[in-house]
N, C-alpha and C positions, 0 to 999 in steps of 0.2 A: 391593519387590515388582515382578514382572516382569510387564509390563502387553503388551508385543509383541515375538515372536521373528521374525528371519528369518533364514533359511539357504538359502545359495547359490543366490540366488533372480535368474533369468536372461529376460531379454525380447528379441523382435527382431520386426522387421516386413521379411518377402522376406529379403534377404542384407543389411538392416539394422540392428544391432545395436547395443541403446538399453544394456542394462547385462546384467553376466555377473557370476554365481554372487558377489553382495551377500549378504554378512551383516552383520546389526546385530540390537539390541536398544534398547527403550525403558522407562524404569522408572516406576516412579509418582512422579507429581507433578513428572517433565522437562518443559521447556519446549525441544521441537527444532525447527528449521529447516533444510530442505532448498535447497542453493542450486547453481544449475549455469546453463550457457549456453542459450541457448533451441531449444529442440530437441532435448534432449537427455534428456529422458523425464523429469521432476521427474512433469507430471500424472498419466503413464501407470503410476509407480511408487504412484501414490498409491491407482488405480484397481485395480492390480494385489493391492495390502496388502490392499484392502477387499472383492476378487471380484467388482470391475464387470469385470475384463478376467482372460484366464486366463494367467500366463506362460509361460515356454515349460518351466520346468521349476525346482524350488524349495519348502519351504516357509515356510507364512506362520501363525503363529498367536496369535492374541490372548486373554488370560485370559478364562477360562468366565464367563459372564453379563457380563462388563463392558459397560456403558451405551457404545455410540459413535454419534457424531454427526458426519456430513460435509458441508462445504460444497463444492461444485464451481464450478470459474472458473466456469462456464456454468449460472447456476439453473434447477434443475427444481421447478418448483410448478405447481401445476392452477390454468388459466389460468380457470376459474371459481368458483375459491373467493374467496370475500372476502378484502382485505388481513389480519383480527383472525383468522380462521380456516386461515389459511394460519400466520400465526405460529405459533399455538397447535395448532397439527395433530400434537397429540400424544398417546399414551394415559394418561400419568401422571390420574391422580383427581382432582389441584388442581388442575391444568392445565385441567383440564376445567368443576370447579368457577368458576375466573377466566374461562372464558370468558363462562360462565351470566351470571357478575357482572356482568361488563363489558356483555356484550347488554344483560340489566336495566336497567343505567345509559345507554345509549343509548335506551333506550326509556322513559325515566322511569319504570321502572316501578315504584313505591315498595312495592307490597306482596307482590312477588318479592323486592325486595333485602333485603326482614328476612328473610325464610327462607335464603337466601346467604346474610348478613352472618352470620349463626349459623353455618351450616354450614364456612363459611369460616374461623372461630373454630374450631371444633371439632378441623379439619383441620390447624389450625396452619398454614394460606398465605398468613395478610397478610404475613410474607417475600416469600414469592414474587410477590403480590399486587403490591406497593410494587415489586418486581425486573422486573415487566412493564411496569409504567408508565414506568418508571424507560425501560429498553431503546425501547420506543416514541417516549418522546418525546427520548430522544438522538438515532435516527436519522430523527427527523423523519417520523414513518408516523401520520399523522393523520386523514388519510381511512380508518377502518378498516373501514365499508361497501363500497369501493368495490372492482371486481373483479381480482384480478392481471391478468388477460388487456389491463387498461386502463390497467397504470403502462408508465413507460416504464425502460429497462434499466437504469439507474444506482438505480430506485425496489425494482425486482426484486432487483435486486442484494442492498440493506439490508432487505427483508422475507426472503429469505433467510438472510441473517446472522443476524436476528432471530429465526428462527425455530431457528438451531444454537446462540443464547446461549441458549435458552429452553428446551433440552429436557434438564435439570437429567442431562447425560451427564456420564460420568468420564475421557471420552477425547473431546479434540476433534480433527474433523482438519482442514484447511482451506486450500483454493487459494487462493491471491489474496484475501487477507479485507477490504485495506485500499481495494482497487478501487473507484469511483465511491461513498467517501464521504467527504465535504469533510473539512479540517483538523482542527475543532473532534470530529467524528467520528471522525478515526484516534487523537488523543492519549486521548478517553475511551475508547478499543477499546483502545488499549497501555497505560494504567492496569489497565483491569478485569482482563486476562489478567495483567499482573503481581504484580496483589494475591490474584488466585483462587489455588486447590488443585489446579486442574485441570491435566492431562497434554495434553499440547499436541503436535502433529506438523503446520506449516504449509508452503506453499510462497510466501514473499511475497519483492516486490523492495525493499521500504521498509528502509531501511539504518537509520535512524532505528528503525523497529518493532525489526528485528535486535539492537537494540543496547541497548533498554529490554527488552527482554519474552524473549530465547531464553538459555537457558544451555548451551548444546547445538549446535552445526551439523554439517552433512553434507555435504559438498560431492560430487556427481555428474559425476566427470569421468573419460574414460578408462575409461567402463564399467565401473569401480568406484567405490567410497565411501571417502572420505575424511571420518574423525570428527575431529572439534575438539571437546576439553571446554573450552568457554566463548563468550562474548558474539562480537558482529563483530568489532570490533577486537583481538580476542584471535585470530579467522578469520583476518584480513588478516594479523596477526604472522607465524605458523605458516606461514601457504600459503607467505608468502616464502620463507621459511624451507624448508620441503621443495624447491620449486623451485630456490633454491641449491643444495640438495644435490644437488636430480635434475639439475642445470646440471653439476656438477663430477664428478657420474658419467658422465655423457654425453660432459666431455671430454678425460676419462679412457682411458672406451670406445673412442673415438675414435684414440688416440696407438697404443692394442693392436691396435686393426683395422687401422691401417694396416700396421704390421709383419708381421700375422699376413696379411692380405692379401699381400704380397709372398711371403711362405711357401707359399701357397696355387698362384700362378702357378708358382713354381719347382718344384712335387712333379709326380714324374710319376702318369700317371692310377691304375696301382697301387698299390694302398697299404695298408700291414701294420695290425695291431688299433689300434696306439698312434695313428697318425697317423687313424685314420677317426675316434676318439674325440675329437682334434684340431679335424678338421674339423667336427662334431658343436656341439662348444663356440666355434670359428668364427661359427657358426650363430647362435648366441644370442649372441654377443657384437656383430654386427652390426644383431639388432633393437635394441637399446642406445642402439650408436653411431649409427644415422640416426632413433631421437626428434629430434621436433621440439617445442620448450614455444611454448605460443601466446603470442606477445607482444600483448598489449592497444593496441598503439600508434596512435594515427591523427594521422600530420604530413602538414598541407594547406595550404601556403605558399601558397593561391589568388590570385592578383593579381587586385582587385575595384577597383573602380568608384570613386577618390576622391569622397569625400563635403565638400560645398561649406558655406558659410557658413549656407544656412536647410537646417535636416532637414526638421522636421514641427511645424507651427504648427495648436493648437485655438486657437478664438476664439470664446467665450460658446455655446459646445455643448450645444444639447439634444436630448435624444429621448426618446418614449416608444413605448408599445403598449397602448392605450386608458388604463386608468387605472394600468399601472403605468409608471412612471418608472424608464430606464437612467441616463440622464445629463442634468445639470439647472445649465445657464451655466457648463460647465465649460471655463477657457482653461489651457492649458501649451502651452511653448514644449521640445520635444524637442533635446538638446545629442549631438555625437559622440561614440562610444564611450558611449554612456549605457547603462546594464547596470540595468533596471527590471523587478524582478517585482509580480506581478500575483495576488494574493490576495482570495478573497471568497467568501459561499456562494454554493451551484447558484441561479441566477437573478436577479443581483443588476445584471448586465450586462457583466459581463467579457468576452465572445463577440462582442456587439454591439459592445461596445466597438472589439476588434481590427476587425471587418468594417467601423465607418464609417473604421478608421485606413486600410486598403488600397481603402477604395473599394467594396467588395462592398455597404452598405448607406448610406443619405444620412442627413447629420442636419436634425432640424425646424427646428430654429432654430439659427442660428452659421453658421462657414465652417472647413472644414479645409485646410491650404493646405502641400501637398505640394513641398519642395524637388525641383528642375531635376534634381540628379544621385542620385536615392533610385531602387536600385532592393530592392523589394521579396521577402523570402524568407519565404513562408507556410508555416508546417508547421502543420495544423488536425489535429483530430479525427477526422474524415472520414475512409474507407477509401481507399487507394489504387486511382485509376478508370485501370486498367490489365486488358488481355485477360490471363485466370489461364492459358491457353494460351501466352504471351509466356517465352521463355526469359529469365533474370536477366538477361546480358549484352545482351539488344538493352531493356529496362525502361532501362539505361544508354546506349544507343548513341540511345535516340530523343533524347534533350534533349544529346547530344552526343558525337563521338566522341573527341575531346580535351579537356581541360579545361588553359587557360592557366594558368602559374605565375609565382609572381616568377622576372625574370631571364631572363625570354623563355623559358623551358624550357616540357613540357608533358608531362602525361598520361595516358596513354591508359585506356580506360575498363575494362578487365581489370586496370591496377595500381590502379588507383584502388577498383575492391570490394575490392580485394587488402586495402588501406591500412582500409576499413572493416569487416575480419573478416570478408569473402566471398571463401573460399580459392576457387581454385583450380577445384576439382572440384566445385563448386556452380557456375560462372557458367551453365553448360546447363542446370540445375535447372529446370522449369517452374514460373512463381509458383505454381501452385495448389499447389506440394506446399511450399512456405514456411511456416514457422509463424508462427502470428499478429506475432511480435516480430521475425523476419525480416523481413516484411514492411513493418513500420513503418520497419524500420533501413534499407529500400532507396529507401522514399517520403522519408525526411529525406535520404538520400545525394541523390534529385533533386533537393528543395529546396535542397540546398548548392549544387550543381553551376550553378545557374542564376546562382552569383556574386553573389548577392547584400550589400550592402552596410547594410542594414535588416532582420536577421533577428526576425522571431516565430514564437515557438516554444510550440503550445498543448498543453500535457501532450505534451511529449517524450517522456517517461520511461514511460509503459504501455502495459507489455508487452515493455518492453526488460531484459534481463537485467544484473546487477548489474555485469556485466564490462563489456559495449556502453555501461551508462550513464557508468561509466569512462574509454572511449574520446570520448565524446562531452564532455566535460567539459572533455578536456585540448584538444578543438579547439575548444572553446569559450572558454576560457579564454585561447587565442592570435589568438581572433577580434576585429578591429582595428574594426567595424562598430557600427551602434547594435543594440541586443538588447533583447527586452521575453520574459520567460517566464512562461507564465501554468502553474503547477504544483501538484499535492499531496505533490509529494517532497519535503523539508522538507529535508534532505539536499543536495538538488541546490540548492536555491533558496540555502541559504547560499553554497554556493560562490561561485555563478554572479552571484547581484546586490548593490547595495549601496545599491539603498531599494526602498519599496513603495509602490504604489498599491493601498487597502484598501478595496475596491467595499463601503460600508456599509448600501448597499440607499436605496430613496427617491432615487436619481441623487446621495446621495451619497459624495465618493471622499476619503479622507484618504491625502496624501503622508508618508512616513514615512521618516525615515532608516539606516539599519544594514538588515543581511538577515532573513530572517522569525524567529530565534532571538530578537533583537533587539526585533524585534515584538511576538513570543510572552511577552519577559521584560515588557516591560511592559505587556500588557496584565493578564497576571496582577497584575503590581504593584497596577495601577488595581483589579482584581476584589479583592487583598486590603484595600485601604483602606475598600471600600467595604461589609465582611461589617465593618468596625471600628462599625460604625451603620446595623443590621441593622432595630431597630426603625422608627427615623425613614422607611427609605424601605421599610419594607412597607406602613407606615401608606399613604403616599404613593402605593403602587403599588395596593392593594386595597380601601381604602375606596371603599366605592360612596357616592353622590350621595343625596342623601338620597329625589327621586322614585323612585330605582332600586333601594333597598334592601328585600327580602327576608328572609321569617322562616324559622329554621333547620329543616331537617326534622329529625326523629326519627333518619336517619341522623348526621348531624351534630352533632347532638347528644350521643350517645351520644359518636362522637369526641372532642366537645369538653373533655369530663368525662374521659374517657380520658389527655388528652393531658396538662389539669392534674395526673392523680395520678401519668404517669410524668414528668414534666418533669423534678421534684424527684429523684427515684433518679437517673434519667442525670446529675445534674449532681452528685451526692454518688459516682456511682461515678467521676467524671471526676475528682472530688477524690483520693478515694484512687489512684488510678490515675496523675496526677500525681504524689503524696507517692511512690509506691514509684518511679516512674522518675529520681526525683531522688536516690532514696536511696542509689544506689552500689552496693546489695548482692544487686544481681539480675545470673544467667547471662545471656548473648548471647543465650541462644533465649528467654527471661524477656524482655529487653528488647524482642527484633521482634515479641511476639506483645504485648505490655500497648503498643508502641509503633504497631502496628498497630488493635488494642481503639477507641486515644486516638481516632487517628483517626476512625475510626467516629463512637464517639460526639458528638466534636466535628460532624461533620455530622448526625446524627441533632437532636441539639440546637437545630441549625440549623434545620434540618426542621419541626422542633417548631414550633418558636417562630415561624416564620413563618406555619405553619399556625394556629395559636392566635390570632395578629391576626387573621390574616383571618376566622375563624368568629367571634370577639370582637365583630365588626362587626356580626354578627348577632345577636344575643342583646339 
């Protein structure tokens, strides 16, 4: 079922032209992504599809009644709604219903929630019910009183998001969805979409997301679209692959242009039908032969600052900020070329961290003791504090107009954007008219430029596009200095380190060896050892104290009676549901749907059963 059509759907802004006469289609239950260079109109195609923006000429049409839901890079919520109201800001019935609920439960109100708790029943939404809490408290939106106009942008961000898993649509669409939510938050967001039904059309840089969750890409380049039926690494195959061939047409083109060229000079200016149809196909065979295919490259031999025997020496490091705790007698002894990523949720102190390493903030107790030849290359979060009236080329000319290389050579600050994907015909560009990822790609070019031989690198990667993050990699990767990157690209962070520092909150940090996959594999490990004896530490986690225990309400109650009479069914359908997937004699699509089911139930189970201790306690 065809869910959105476009034909030859065309945009431009003045005499600049983002994409022409695009056709594509998306079908029910695709999962696509949209992937191009920054600048190059991914959002403004998205705005286009949806009728925030009008093209220049095109149609766009989406099946009658279908549910859609958009998330934009930039959240729009009313900045005086409550966080719980802002989510649920929707007209569906139940939706509205769960809000009632959830207020009631905020306000203990017990004899509102029996008329809910009926009604709720009625409606068939403790699905959805259990799918709000659930979304809530993955992205961490706990304050649900308190006012959007008072979170701050990475908090906006995921009440946003929350608010497009939430609105039970058949079509999602979504800019930048992985943006300002930690680790533990992109892998549950690349689960959920991989296991839903839902029809997807994203625009994200997360290579990793690309590669668990899209069967579909688009690639935006050259003012048209280029479809790939499959995952990223099926992308990456492909594009080479067309690029060879557009390589060997092009120098092909090439060997005809020049002979047909010399043809050209020899004719005199008259010329009979045959030879103008000549010249005609001349014509076209010259735009051919001068393509140019963008090479990704960025080689920067930089001749930097030997680095001596001490780098960077902690010694019994603390800090706090009243009563929470960044770091607590933490000493390490920093080694050359050390290649250290930096993992932890938002507020744990990873940020503070970097600032007491360069000096920007003191610690309370200990000493940090900065090696003689370190010098330092900060690339932060922070906006670039440059005049947006500043042409590109002088943003480089102020911090230098050569930059030294090995071997006494040097270059100058026009090949050098050149070398970082700033052709040409952009260096007079005015910042203001840079897109956000341009931007950042010019603020890292100064950071490099300054030579530094101690690079940190905080969230590199957003708002860099998939190709820049590429180039930035391979001069990373030839980069002779010490490097510390603090990232949410999972992607990048493999390549680039080869341990971690795992900010665990309470100022403490665990050293870790291998890059975050590594990380990632064991922690899971540890998380499944420890569902192996589910009992013993619920008990442990929820038994209250014996002054502190409480008698169950009447809500509870009913649950608790509930949950013993489904326990037994989930665990008798989990039975049969094993017996048949052992049994050999089920189709492929037989297996991912009872193997999908298992799933399920296997956490439901879970669910249960922790739930049932802990009311147990109260009875």
């Amino acid at each position: 079922m065809n869910f959105l059509s476009v034909e030859q759907l065309t945009k431009s802004y003045g005499e600049r032209l983002l994409f022409s006469e695009l056709t594509f289609g998306i079908e029910h239950g695709q999962k696509v992504a949209i992937v191009a260079k920054n600048g190059a109109g991914k959002s403004t195609l998205l705005r286009c599809l949806l009728g925030l923006e009008p093209p220049d000429s095109g149609t766009v049409t989406f099946r009658k009644e279908l549910r859609i839901a958009f998330m934009e890079q930039t959240e729009d919520l009313n900045p005086e709604l409550s966080v719980l109201d802002a989510v649920l800001d929707h007209d569906l019935p139940e939706i509205k219903l769960i809000k009632a609920y959830t207020d009631a439960l905020l306000a203990n109100d017990e004899a509102r929630l029996g008329d809910l708790y009926q009604a709720l029943t009625e409606h068939q939404a403790w699905d959805l019910e259990v799918k709000v809490q659930q979304i809530l408290s993955v992205l961490k939106l706990s304050g649900l009183t308190q006012k959007v106009g008072e979170l701050s942008g990475g908090q906006k961000k995921r009440v946003a998001l929350a608010k497009v898993l939430l609105s039970e649509a058949e079509f999602l669409i979504l800019d930048e969805p992985t943006n300002h939510l930690d680790l533990d938050m992109i892998e549950w967001l690349e689960q959920y979409l991989s296991a839903s039904q839902l029809t997807l059309l994203m625009v994200t840089h997360d290579r990793y997301f690309l590669e668990v969750v899209c069967d579909t890409i688009l690639e935006l380049a050259d003012q048209t679209i280029y479809r790939y039926k499959g995952n990223f690494s099926y992308y990456l195959e492909k594009k080479a692959e067309r690029e060879e061939q557009l390589q060997s047409t092009i120098e092909k083109a090439k060997n005809t242009f020049r002979k047909e060229l010399d043809w050209i000079r020899r004719q005199p200016k008259a010329r009979g039908t045959k030879q103008k149809a000549r010249v005609d196909a001349f014509s076209d065979l010259k735009k051919v032969a001068t393509q140019r295919l963008d090479e990704d490259e960025l080689e920067l031999p930089i001749k930097m600052e030997r680095l001596g025997t001490k780098i960077v020496e902690f010694h019994k490091v603390s800090k706090s900020f009243g009563a929470r705790v960044m770091l607590d007698d933490f000493s390490y002894h920093f080694q050359r070329q050390e290649r250290l990523g930096i993992v932890g949720n938002n507020g744990t102190g990873k940020t503070t961290f970097l600032k007491m390493l360069t000096g920007e903030a003191l610690p309370d107790k200990g000493k940090i003791v900065i090696g003689e030849t370190i010098v330092f290359g900060y690339y932060s979060q922070d906006l670039m504090e440059v005049d947006p009236d500043m042409k590109v080329i002088d943003v480089v000319r102020e911090v230098a107009e050569f930059i030294p290389l090995e071997k006494g050579r040097q270059l100058s600050a026009a090949q050098l954007l050149e070398r970082f994907l700033f052709p040409r015909d952009m260096h007079y560009h005015f910042v203001h008219k840079l897109s956000g990822g341009e931007r950042r790609r010019l603020k890292l070019l100064r950071v490099l430029m300054l030579n530094p031989n101690f690079l940190i690198l905080d969230e590199p990667t957003n708002d860099l596009d998939i190709f820049a993050m590429s180039v930035l990699e391979e001069y990373l990767r030839l980069f002779q200095g010490s490097l510390i990157v603090v990232s949410h690209d999972r992607y990048f962070m493999d390549k680039m380190v080869d341990h971690l520092f795992v900010f665990q909150g309470e100022g403490r940090i665990k050293d870790i060896t291998g890059n975050y996959h590594s990380y990632r594999s064991s922690l899971q490990q540890t998380q499944r050892e420890q569902k192996q004896h589910p009992k013993s530490e619920a008990k442990s986690e929820v038994a209250p104290s014996p002054e502190k225990r409480r008698k169950m309400s009447f809500k509870e109650k009913q649950e608790f009676e509930q949950i013993e009479k489904d326990l037994p069914l989930l665990e008798k359908e989990k039975e049969i549901l094993s017996e048949a997937l052992s049994s050999g004699n089920l189709t492929n699509e037989e297996l991912i749907q009872k193997g999908e089911r298992l799933g399920e139930l296997v956490n439901q189970i879970e669910e249960f059963t922790l739930r049932w201790l802990e009311l147990s306690e109260l009875v």
